[in-house]
C-alpha positions in Angstrom: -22.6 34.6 -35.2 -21.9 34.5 -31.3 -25.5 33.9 -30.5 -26.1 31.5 -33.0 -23.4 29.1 -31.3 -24.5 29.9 -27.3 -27.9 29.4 -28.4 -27.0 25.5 -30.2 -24.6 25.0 -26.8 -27.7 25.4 -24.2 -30.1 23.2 -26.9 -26.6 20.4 -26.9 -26.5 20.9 -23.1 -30.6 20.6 -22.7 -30.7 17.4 -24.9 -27.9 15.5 -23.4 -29.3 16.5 -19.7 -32.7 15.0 -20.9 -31.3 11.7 -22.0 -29.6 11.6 -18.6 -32.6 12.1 -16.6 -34.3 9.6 -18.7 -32.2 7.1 -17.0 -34.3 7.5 -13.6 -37.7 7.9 -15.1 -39.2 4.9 -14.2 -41.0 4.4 -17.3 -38.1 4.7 -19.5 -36.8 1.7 -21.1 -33.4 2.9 -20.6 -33.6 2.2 -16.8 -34.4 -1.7 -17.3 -31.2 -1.5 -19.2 -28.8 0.0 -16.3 -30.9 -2.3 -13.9 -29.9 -5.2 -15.8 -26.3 -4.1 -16.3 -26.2 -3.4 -12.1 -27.3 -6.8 -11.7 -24.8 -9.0 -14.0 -22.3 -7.0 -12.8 -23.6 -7.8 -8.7 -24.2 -11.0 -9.9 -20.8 -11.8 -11.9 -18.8 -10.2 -8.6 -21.0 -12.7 -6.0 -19.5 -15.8 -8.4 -16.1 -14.3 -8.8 -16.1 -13.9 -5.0 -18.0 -17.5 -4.2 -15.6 -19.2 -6.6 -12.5 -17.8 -5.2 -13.5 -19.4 -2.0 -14.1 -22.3 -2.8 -10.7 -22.4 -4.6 -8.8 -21.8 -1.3 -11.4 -23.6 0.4 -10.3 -27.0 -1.2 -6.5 -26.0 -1.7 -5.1 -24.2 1.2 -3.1 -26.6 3.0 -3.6 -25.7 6.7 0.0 -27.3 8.0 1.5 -24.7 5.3 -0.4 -22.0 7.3 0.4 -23.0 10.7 4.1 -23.0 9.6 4.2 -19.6 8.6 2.8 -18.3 11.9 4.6 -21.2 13.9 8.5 -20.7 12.1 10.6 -22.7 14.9 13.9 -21.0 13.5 12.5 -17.7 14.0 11.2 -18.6 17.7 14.4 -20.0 18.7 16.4 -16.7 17.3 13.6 -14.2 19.0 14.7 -17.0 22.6 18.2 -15.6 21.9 17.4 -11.5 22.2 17.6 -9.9 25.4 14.4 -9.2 27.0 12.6 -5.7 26.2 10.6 -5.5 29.8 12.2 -2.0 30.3 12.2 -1.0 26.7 9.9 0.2 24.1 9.2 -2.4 21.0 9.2 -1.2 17.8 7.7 -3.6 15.1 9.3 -3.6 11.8 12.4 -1.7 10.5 11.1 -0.4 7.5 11.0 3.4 6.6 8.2 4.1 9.7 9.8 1.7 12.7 13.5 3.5 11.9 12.0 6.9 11.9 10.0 6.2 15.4 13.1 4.2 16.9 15.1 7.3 16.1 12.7 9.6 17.6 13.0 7.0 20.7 16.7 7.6 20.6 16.9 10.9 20.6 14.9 11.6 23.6 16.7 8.9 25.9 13.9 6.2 25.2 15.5 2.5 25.3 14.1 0.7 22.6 14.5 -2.4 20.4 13.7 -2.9 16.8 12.1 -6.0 15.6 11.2 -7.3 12.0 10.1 -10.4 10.4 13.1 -10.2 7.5 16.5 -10.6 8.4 17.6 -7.0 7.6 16.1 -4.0 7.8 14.3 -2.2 5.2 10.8 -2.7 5.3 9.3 -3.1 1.4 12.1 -1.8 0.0 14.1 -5.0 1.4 11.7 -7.7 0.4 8.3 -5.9 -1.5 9.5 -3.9 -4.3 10.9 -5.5 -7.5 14.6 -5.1 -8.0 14.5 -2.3 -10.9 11.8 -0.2 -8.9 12.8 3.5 -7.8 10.6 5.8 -5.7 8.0 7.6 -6.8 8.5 11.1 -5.1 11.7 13.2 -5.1 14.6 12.1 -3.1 14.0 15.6 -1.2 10.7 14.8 -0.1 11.1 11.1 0.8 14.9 11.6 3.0 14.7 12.1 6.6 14.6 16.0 7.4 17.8 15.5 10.2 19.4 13.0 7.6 19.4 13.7 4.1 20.3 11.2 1.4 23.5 11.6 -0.2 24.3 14.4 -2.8 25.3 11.6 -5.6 22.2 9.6 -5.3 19.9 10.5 -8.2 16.2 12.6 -7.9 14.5 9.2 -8.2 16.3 6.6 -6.1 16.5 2.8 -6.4 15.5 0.0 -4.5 19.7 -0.6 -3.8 19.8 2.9 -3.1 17.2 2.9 -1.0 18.3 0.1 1.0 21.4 1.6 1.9 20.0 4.8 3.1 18.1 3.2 5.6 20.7 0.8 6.3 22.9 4.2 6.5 20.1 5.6 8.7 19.9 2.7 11.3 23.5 2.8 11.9 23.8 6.5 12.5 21.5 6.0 15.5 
C-alpha cells in the first residue's frame, strides 16, 4: 500500500505543477486571465492614488499647513532655552533620544534634549492609544543599566511606560 500512495503523491504533485506552468505558456488562456487581473489591479491602484490627490489637492488648506511648521508659541518658548553652541542636540525624547542623551551623559558630553511635545516620551506620550501595552517582554524592551521596576507587569502599559522613561530621564 506504501507505493500505491507515493506513486498518487508525484502524479498530484505533477498535475498541479503543470497547471502552474500553464500560467506562463503564452498560449494558454489562463495567462490572458492573470494579465487582466494585473492590469485592473495597476489600473484600480493608478485611480485610488490619482483620486487621493486630487482630494488633498482641492482640500488641503495651505495656512493650516504653514501653521504647523510656523507654531509662534513653540518659537517663542525654543527663544527662551539657553543656547546649545557648545552642546550636542538630541532631537526627540522618546525611547531612542533618552537612551543616546544618556550615553552623552555618561561619557561627559553636554547635551540638550529637544522634542516637539511638551513631555517626554516619544509615541508612548502622544502615538499609542491609551489601553495599548508593548509588544515584547518588559526584559527585553528596559534599559540594560536601568531595569523597569519589579511590580510592573511582563507586558507594560502606555502609563507604565510613560513613567519609566520619565523615571529614566530623571535618573540622568
Amino acid at each position: 500500500a506504501v507505493p500505491l500512495s507515493c506513486e498518487l503523491d508525484v502524479r498530484i504533485s505533477h498535475a498541479a505543477m503543470m497547471d502552474v506552468t500553464a500560467l506562463f505558456d503564452p498560449a494558454s488562456p489562463s495567462l490572458d486571465v492573470v494579465r487582466l487581473v494585473i492590469l485592473a489591479v495597476v489600473g484600480l491602484t493608478t485611480l485610488f492614488c490619482v483620486g487621493w490627490w486630487l482630494f488633498w489637492s482641492r482640500t488641503a488648506d495651505p495656512s493650516k499647513l504653514i501653521n504647523v511648521v510656523y507654531d509662534e508659541e513653540r518659537i517663542a518658548r525654543a527663544a527662551k532655552v539657553d543656547k546649545t553652541e557648545e552642546k550636542i542636540l538630541v532631537v526627540g525624547a522618546g525611547f531612542s533620544g533618552l537612551a543616546v542623551g544618556a550615553s552623552f551623559k555618561r561619557h561627559g558630553i553636554p547635551i540638550d534634549i529637544v522634542d516637539a511635545n511638551e513631555e517626554i516620551g516619544g509615541n508612548w506620550f502622544n502615538g499609542v492609544y491609551n489601553d495599548v501595552h508593548i509588544i515584547s517582554s518588559r526584559l527585553e524592551t528596559e534599559y540594560k543599566d536601568y531595569p523597569m521596576p519589579k511590580n510592573y507587569p511582563e507586558f507594560p502599559s502606555k502609563a507604565q511606560m510613560l513613567a519609566y522613561l520619565k523615571s529614566y530621564a530623571a535618573h540622568w
